[in-house]
N, C-alpha and C positions, 0 to 999 in steps of 0.2 A: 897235099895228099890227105884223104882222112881219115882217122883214127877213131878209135871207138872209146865208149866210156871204158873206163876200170868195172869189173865187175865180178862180185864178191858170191860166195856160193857161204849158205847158211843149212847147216845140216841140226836140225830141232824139231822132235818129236812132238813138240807143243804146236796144233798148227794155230793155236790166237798167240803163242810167241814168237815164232816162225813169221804170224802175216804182219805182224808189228814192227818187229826188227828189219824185215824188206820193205814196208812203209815208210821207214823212218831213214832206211840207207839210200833208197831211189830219191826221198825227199831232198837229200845228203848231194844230188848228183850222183849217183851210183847205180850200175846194172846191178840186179842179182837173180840169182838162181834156187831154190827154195826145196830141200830132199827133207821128207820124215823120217827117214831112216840112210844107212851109209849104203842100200841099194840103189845099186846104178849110177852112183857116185863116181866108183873109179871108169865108167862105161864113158863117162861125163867128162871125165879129165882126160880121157883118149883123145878128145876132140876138141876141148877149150883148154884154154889156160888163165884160168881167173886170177887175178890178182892177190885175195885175200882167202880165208875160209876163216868163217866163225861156227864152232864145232861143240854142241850138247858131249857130255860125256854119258848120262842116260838114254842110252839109245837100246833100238830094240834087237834083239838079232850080235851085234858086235860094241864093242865099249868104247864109247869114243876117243880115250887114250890108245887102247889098239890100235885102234884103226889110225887114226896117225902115225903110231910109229911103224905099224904095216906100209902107209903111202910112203914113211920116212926110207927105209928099206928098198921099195924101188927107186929112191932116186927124185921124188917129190919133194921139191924146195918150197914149193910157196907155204908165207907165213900162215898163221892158224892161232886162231884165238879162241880158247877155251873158255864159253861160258855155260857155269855148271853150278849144279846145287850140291857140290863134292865142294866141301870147303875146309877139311881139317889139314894141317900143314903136310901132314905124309901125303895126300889127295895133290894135293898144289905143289909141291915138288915132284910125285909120279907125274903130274901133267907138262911140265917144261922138259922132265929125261925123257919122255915120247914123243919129243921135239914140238912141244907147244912155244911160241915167243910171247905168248901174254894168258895170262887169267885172269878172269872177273868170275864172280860167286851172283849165284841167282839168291835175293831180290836184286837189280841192276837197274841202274838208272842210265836211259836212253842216250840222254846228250855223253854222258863220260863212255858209253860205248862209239859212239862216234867220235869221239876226241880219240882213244885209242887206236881205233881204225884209220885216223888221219896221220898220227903216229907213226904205226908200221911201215903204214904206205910212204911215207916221204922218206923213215930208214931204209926200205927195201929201193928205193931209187922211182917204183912206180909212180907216184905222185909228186909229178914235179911242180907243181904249182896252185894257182888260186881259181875259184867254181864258184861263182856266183848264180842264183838263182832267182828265178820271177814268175810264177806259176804252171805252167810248163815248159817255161826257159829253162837252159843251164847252159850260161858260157863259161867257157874255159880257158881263162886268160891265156895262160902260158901258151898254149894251139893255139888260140885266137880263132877257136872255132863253137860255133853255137847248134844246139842240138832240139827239138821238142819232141819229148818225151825222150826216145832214145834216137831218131830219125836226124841224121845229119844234115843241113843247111848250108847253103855253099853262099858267103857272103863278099862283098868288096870289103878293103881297108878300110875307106868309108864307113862302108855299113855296120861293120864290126865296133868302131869306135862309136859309132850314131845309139846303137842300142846297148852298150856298153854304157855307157853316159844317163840313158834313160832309167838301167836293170840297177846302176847304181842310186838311184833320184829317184826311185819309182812311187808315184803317190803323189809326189810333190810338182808342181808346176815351173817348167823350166821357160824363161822367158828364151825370145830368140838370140837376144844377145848373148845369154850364157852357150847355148848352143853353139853357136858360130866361134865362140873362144875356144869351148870345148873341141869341138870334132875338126873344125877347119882350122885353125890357128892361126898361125902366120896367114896364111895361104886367103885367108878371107879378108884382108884389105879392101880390096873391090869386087866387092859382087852384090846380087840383089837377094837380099839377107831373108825377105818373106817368100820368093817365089824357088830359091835353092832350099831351104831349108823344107817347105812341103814338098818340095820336088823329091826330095830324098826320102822324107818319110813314107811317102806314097810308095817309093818302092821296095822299099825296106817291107812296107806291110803285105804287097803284095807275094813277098819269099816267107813271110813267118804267119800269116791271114790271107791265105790267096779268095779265100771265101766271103771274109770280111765278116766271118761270125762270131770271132772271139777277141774283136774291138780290146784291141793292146793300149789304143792310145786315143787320148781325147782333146781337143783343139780348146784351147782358151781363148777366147772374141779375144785379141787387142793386146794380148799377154804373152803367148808360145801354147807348149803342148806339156799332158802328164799324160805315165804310164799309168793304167789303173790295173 
């Protein structure tokens, strides 16, 4: 069955902090959703139910501690991460009693926002596992399912282990022998180790490059293949 990514809703009136912070979470493997303001937000949560929310407390219109503990009020459980340039300790304790579960203080460094976000998500039970990415890959161990961009991809066991292999090695040149250990294991005792192994990638490319424009993988004369 397939699932969709997690996908996190950033409420910041900054829109070059706003496009960076959804830059940096889609980079992450992440959907997100991007408001200037807490308009249309709760219209928003009518209909989705995102994972995360990382929440300005400078907003225009309503204060973003309100308005959290207003969503807290109805009955809205998802976490929320306050990042704000409200940094004095009454500020940062008003933000966790309006049911905030984390704050960070603007100026904020990107990677430790995403480390928090991986955080929440694995205490909230939502992220259960590991997301590897390859430039518009994102597989998703735990599913065992592979996405480009947000667009789901319906792959074999095979196939999932085949580019698994390569999203992990990417850059590097896998000889065929390593391959044939890798993805077939036991199972590849006897077979013909040059004509299965392009057999497979050929198809693999043609579910993730049906167009053959954005050449994932490149043949080494006499060697195997790398992802580039």
């Amino acid at each position: 069955m397939k699932t969709q990514l997690l996908e996190i809703v950033i409420i910041e009136d900054e829109e070059d902090i706003l496009e960076l912070i959804e830059y940096h979470l889609q980079k992450a493997g992440y959907e997100t959703m991007g408001f200037l303001s807490t308009e249309s937000v709760e219209q928003f949560l009518e209909e989705e139910t995102p994972a995360l929310m990382i929440v300005d407390r400078n907003l225009p219109g309503v204060e973003g501690a309100e308005f959290v503990k207003h969503l807290r009020s109805y009955g809205y459980d998802i976490p929320v991460i306050f990042l704000t340039a409200k940094d004095s300790d009454s500020e940062l304790e008003e933000g966790f009693l309006s049911g905030g579960d984390d704050y960070m203080t603007k100026p904020f460094r990107v990677k430790e926002l995403i480390l928090r976000v991986e955080a929440i998500l694995k205490r909230s039970g939502a992220l259960g596992g590991e997301r590897i990415k390859h430039r518009d890959l994102t597989l998703d161990i735990s599913r065992r399912e592979l996405y480009i961009d947000k667009r789901y991809i319906e792959l074999t066991n095979l196939e999932f282990n085949l580019i698994q292999t390569f999203i992990r090695n990417s850059n590097m040149v896998l000889e065929r022998n390593f391959l044939r250990e890798e993805v077939w294991g036991e199972d590849s005792t006897s077979f013909d180790e040059n004509r299965t192994i392009k057999v497979a990638i050929n198809r693999l490319k043609k579910k993730i490059d049906p167009n053959g424009a954005k050449n994932y993988f490149v043949s080494v004369r006499g060697v195997g293949y790398k992802m580039v």
